[in-house]
C-alpha positions as CSV (number, residue, x, y, z in Angstrom):
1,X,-32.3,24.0,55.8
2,X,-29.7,26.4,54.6
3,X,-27.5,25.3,56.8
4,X,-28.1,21.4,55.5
5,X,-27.6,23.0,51.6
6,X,-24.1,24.3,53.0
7,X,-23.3,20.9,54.3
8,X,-24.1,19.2,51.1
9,X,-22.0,21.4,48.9
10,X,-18.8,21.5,51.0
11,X,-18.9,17.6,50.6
12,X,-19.4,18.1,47.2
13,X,-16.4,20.1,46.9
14,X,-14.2,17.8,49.2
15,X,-15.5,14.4,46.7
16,X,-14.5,17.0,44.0
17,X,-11.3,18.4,45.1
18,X,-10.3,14.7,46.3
19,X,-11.4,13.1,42.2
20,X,-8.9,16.2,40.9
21,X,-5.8,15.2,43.1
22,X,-6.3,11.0,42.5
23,X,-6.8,11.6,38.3
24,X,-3.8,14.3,38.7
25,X,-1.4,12.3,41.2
26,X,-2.3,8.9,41.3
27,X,-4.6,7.0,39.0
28,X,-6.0,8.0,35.7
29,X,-8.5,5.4,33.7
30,X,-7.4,4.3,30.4
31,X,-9.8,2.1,27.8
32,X,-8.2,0.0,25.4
33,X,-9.5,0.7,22.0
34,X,-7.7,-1.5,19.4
35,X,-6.1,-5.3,18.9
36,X,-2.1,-3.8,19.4
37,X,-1.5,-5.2,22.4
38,X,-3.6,-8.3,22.5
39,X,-3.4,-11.4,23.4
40,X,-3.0,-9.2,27.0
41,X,-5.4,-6.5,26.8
42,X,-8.4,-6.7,24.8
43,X,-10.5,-4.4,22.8
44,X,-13.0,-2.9,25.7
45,X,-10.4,-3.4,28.5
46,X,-10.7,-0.8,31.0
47,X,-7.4,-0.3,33.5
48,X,-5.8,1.8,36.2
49,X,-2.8,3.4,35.2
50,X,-0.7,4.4,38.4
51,X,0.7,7.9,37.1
52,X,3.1,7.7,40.3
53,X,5.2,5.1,38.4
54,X,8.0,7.5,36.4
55,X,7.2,10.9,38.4
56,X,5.2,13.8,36.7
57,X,5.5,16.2,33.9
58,X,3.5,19.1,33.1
59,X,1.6,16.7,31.0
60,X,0.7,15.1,33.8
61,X,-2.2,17.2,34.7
62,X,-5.5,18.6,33.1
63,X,-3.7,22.1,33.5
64,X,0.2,22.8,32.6
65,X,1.9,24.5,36.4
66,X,4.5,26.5,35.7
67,X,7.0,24.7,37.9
68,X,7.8,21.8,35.6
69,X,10.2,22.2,32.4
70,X,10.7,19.0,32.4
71,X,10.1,15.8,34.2
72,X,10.4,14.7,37.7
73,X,11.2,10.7,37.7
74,X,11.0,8.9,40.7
75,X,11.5,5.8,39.1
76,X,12.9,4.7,36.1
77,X,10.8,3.0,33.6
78,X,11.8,-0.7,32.7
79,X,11.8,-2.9,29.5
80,X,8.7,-4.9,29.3
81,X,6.6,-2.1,31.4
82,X,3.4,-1.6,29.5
83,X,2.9,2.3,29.4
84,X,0.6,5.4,28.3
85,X,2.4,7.6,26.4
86,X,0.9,10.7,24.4
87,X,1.1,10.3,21.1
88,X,3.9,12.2,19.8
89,X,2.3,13.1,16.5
90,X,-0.9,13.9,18.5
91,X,-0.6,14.7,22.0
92,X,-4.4,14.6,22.2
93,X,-3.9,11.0,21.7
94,X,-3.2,8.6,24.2
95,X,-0.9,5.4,23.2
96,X,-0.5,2.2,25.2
97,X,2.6,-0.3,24.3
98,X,5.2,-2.2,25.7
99,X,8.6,-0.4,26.9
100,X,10.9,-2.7,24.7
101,X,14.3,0.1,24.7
102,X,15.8,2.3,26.6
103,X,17.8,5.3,26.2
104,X,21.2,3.7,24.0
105,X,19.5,0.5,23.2
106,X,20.6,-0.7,19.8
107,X,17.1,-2.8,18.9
108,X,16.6,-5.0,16.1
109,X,13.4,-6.8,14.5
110,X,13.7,-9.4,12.0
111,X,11.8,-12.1,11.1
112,X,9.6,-12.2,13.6
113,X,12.7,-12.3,16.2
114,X,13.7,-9.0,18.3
115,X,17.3,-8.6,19.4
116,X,18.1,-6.1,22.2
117,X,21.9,-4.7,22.1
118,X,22.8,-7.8,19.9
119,X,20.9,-10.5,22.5
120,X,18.1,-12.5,21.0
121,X,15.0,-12.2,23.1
122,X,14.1,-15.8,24.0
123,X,10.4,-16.5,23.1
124,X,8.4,-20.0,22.8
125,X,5.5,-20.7,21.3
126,X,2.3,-21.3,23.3
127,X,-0.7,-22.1,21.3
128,X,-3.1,-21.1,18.2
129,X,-4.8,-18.2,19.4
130,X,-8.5,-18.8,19.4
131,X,-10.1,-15.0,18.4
132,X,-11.4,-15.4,14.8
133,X,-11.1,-11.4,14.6
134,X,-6.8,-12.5,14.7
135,X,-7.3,-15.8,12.7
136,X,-3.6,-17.5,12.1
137,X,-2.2,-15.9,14.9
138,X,-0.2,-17.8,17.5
139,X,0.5,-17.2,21.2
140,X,3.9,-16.7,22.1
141,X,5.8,-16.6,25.9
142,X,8.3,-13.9,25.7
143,X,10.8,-13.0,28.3
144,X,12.2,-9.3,28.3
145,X,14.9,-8.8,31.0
146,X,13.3,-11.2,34.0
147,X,9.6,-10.6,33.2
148,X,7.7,-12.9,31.2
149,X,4.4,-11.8,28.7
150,X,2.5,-12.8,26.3
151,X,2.6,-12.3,22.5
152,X,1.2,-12.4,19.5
153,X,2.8,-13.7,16.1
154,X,0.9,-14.0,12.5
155,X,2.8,-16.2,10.2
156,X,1.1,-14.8,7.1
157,X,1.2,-11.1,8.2
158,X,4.7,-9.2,8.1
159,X,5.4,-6.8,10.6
160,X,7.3,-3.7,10.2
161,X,11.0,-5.1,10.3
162,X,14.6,-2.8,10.9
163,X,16.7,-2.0,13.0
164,X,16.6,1.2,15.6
165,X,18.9,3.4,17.7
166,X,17.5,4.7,20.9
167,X,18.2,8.4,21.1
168,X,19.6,9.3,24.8
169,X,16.2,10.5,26.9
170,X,13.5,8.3,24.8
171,X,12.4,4.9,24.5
172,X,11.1,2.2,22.0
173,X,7.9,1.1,22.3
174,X,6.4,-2.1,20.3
175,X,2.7,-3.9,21.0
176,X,2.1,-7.5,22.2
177,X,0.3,-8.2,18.8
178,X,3.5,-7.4,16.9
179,X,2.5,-8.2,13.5
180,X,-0.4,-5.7,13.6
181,X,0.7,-2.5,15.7
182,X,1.5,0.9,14.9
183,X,4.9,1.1,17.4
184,X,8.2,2.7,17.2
185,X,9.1,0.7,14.1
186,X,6.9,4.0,12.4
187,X,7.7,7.1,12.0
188,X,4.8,7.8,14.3
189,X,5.0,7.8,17.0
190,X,8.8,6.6,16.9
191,X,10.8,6.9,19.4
192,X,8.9,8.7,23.0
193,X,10.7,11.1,25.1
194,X,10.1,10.0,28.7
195,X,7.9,13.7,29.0
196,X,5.0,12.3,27.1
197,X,4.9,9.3,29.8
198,X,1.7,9.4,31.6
199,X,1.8,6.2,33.8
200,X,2.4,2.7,33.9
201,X,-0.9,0.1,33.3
202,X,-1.4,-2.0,36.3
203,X,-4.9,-4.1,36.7
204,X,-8.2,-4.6,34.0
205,X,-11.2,-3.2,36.5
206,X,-13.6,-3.4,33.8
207,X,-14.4,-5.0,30.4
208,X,-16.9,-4.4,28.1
209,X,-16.6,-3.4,24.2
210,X,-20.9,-3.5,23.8
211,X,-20.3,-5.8,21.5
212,X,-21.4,-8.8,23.1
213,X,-21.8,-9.3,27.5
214,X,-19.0,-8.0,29.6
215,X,-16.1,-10.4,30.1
216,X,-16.3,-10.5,34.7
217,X,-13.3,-12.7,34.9
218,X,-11.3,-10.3,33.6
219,X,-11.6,-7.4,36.4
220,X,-8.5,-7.4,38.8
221,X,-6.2,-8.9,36.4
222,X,-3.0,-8.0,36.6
223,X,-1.7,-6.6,33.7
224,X,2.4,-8.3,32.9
């Protein structure tokens, strides 16, 4: 019996040791809270975020090692990557947008149009977007770079306009549903040094906002 108790709690200490290094090296579960970055992820949205993406900080973990002053990046973040960012403001707060500039970008948003080191960003509209909760809205095709996403437009609504000089080691960060998001175009959380990075969003694996049933066509989705 006591030897069948020891059994038990050294795989109970493996399952645990094993949850610590995925949450700290590889994944970490994120839940989408607000509209910002529909019509891509919804309010209830659950998703893996691969913190592997842009290397590790000492934000990265649930405990601050002593060994990181900075940040180790393995890879280099790209425009139209959507990514989880602490909120500079707040880093208690977790923030989820899309990477639209990079360290030097000059970016501009103007009438609905964004312009990226005096380049237009081609976009083409879709269709009306069906959510009553965004009445007005229309769905718009947007191509950053090579990759192509979704977006959201309100003819009646006016976003937060300007135009923005990325400071060399952060990046500018807007939401899908441009006309109602709190991005860089604020004060808060401006422009994010690449240390508050926690990981790229990758796939939906659950969604469910207890509002109404769970949406099951949406787990596995990749997230563009």
């Amino acid at each position: 019996m006591k030897k069948k108790i020891i059994e038990n709690l050294k795989t109970l200490i493996y399952a645990l040791i094993l949850a610590i290094i995925i949450r700290s090296f590889i994944f970490k579960p994120f839940y989408i809270p607000s509209s910002s970055m529909e019509p891509n992820l919804l309010v209830g949205d659950r998703l893996f975020v691969t913190k592997y993406s842009y290397g590790y900080s000492k934000h990265s973990f649930p405990f601050s090692p002593p060994i990181f002053s900075g940040r180790i990046i393995y890879n280099q973040p790209k425009r139209g990557d959507v990514v989880v960012f602490l909120y500079p403001c707040d880093p208690s707060i977790k923030y989820i947008k899309r990477l639209v500039g990079l360290p030097g970008d000059e970016i501009t948003y103007n009438n609905k149009e964004l312009t990226i080191n005096g380049i237009k960003v081609k976009s083409k509209y879709q269709t009306v977007y069906k959510d009553p909760k965004q009445y007005g809205s229309h769905v718009y095709e947007e191509i950053i770079d090579e990759g192509n996403h979704s977006l959201l437009l309100t003819p009646s609504r006016r976003g937060r306009e300007g135009s923005f000089s990325v400071p060399d080691g952060h990046y500018f960060f807007m939401g899908d549903n441009r006309d109602n998001s709190r991005d860089s175009r604020y004060e808060c959380p401006g422009f994010v040094s690449r240390d508050l990075f926690v990981g790229r969003a990758t796939r939906i694996w659950f969604n469910w906002d207890f509002s109404s049933f769970p949406e099951w066509g949406r787990i596995g989705d990749k997230i563009e």
